[in-house]
C-alpha positions, 0 to 999 in steps of 0.5 A: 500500500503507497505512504500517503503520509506528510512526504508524500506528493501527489502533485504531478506539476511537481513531478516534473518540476523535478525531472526538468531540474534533474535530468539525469535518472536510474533505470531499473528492469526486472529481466529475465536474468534478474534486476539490471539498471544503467543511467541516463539523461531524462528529458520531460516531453512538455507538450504532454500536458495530461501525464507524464511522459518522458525520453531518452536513449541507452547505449548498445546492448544496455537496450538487451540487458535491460529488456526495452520494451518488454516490460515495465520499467521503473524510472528514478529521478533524485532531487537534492539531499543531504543529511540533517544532524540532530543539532539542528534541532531545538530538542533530542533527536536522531540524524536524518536524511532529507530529499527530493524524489520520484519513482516512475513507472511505465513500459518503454516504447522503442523510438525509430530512428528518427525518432530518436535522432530527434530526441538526441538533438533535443537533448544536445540543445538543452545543454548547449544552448546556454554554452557561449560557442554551442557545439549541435548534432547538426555541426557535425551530423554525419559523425552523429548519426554513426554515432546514434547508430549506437543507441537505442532512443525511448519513450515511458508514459508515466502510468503511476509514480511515487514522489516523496518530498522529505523536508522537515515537514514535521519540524516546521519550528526549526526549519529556518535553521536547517535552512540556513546550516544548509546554505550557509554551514561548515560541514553539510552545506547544501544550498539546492536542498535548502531551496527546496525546503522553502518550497515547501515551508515559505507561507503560500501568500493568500489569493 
């Protein structure tokens, strides 16, 4: 039975906040010869407005050992996190380990090449586009595409997913303070994770 508790999220907008800001996913298969993962960049298809749908590409034979299209995938996005000491607190308490994830399920489907010399492209622009001499598939596409050749792209519709977002929801007294160990600490800083705790603890302004 799914958690439903404080950790858990429901929300599917915030899932794909997560994926847009951490690209790079696990993906994990239940093969015949057992349990096999590989990792991977993730790319948010945004025009699926009502779901959640997501590409990328493996390279050859990773497609084989993790039985692409043959049975459902799990997908593993990570956010930021880090560990919280129990001297944050304002009383007694035991270390902790706060962070942002989701677990996505679907069977991939296997692109055509096109298909996945787009998705490649797309991928290429996402992280070139803000370099200051961006370097494209189309700059060099003889060489990419032989070098496509040698990947096999995806796409998984997300059909459930499992998000968690653990941010000392239970501790909202002493949030500020882990808050500020993590953007401003000697020993665990971590300045992303504590941008996603005031996501969460910042009063939402009434409409």
């Amino acid at each position: 039975m799914m958690d439903t508790g404080r950790y858990v999220s429901l929300d599917e907008n915030e899932v794909k906040r997560l994926i847009r800001d951490n690209p790079w996913g696990t993906i994990v298969t239940n093969t015949a010869k057992g349990l096999v993962a590989s990792h991977y960049p993730m790319l948010l298809e945004e025009e699926d407005a009502d779901g959640i749908s997501i590409v990328s590409h493996v390279g050859k034979p990773d497609d084989d050992k993790l039985e692409l299209g043959q049975h459902e995938a799990l997908v593993i996005i990570q956010g930021p996190n880090g560990y919280i000491s129990p001297g944050w607190y304002d009383k007694i308490n035991v270390p902790t380990w706060n962070h942002v994830t989701a677990h996505l399920y679907g069977v991939p489907e296997i692109l055509t090449d096109e298909e996945n010399w787009a998705v490649l492209d797309r991928l290429t622009h996402h992280f070139e586009d803000r370099m200051p001499h961006p370097v494209l598939l189309e700059h060099q596409e003889e060489y990419a595409r032989a070098e496509m050749a040698m990947t096999a792209g995806f796409r998984i519709r997300v059909t459930r997913f499992e998000a968690r977002l653990k941010l000392s929801q239970n501790r909202p007294q002493v949030a500020g303070r882990i808050i500020d160990e993590l953007d401003h600490g000697d020993n665990y800083r971590q300045p992303a994770l504590a941008d996603e705790m005031r996501r969460v603890h910042t009063p939402k302004e009434s409409a």
